[in-house]
C-alpha positions in Angstrom: -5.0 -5.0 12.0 -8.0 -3.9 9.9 -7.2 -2.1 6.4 -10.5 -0.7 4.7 -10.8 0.6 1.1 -13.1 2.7 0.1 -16.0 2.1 -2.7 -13.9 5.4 -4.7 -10.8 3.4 -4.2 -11.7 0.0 -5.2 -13.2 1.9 -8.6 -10.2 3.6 -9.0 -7.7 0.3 -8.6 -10.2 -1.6 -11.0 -9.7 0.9 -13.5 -6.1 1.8 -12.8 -4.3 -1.8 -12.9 -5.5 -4.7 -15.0 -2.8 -7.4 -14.2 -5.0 -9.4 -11.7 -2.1 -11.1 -11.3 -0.2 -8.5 -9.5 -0.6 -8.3 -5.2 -1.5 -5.1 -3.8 1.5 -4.3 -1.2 1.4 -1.1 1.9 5.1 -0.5 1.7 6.7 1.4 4.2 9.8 3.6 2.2 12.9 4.5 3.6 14.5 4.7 0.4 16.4 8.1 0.3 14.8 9.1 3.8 17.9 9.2 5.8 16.1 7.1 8.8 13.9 4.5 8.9 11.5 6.8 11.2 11.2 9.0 8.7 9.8 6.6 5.8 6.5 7.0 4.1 3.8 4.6 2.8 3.3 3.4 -0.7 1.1 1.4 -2.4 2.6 -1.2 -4.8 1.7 -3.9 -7.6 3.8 -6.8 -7.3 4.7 -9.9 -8.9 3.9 -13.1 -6.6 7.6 -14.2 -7.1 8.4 -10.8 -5.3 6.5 -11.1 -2.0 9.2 -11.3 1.0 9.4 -13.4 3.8 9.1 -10.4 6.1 5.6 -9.9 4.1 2.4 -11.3 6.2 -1.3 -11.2 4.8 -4.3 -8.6 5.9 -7.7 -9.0 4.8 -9.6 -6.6 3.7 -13.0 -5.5 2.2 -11.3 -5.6 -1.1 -8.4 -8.5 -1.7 -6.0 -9.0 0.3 -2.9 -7.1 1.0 0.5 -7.6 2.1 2.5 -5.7 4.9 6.0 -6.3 5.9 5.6 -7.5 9.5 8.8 -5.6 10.5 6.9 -2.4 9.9 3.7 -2.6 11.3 4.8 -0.5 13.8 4.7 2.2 11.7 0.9 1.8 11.2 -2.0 1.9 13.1 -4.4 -0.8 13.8 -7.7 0.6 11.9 -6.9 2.4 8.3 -8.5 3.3 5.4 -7.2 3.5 2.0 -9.7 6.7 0.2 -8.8 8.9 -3.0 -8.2 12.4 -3.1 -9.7 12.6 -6.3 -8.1 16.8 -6.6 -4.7 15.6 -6.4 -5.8 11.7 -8.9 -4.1 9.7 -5.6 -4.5 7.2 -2.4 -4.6 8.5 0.9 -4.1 6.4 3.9 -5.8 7.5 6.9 -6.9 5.9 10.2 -9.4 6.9 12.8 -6.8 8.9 14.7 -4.4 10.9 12.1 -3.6 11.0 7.8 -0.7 8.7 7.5 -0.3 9.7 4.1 -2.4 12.1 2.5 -0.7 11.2 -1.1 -0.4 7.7 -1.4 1.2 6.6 -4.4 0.2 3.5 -6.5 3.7 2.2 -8.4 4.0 -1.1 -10.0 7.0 -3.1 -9.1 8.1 -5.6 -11.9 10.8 -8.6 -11.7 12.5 -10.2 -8.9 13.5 -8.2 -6.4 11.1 -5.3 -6.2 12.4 -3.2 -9.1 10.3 -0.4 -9.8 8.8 0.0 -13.5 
């Protein structure tokens, strides 16, 4: 798997979250979906102490990110991470579709992946 950011992104996460000591996470939501087929992506700011076992490593251009293994097949194997600088959010897109075209960026604080 290949994940790409783009130069706007990279500014924009520089700028946006100063806690280097946070991870960057692609995390598939099903929270409130109804079935896990109909989750969408998010980009999250975690603690180290909150990065699960299901959670595996993908370089990037960037840093690295985590992914939860269990939903990789969700994703496809080339995507980008841009900013749609109209709507001040990520998008995550590959070569073949817009897998979400309003990615949010939350920060997750504590154990246990508790949104702040």
């Amino acid at each position: 798997m290949k994940i790409q950011f783009t130069g706007k992104a990279v500014k924009k996460l520089e700028t946006t979250y100063t806690n280097k000591n946070k991870l960057l996470k692609l995390k598939y939501e099903t929270d409130g979906c109804g079935c896990v087929l109909s989750g969408v992506t998010a980009l999250w700011l975690i603690d180290p102490i909150d990065e699960d076992e299901d959670d595996i490593i993908i370089e990037t251009n960037y840093q690295p990110i985590l992914l939860e293994k269990s939903k990789m097949v969700f994703m496809d194997e080339e995507m980008t991470i841009d900013v749609v600088e109209s709507a001040n959010c990520f998008m995550l897109k590959s070569p073949n579709q817009i897998l979400n075209p309003r990615l949010r960026l939350i920060e997750v604080g504590g154990t246990n992946g508790s949104k702040a």
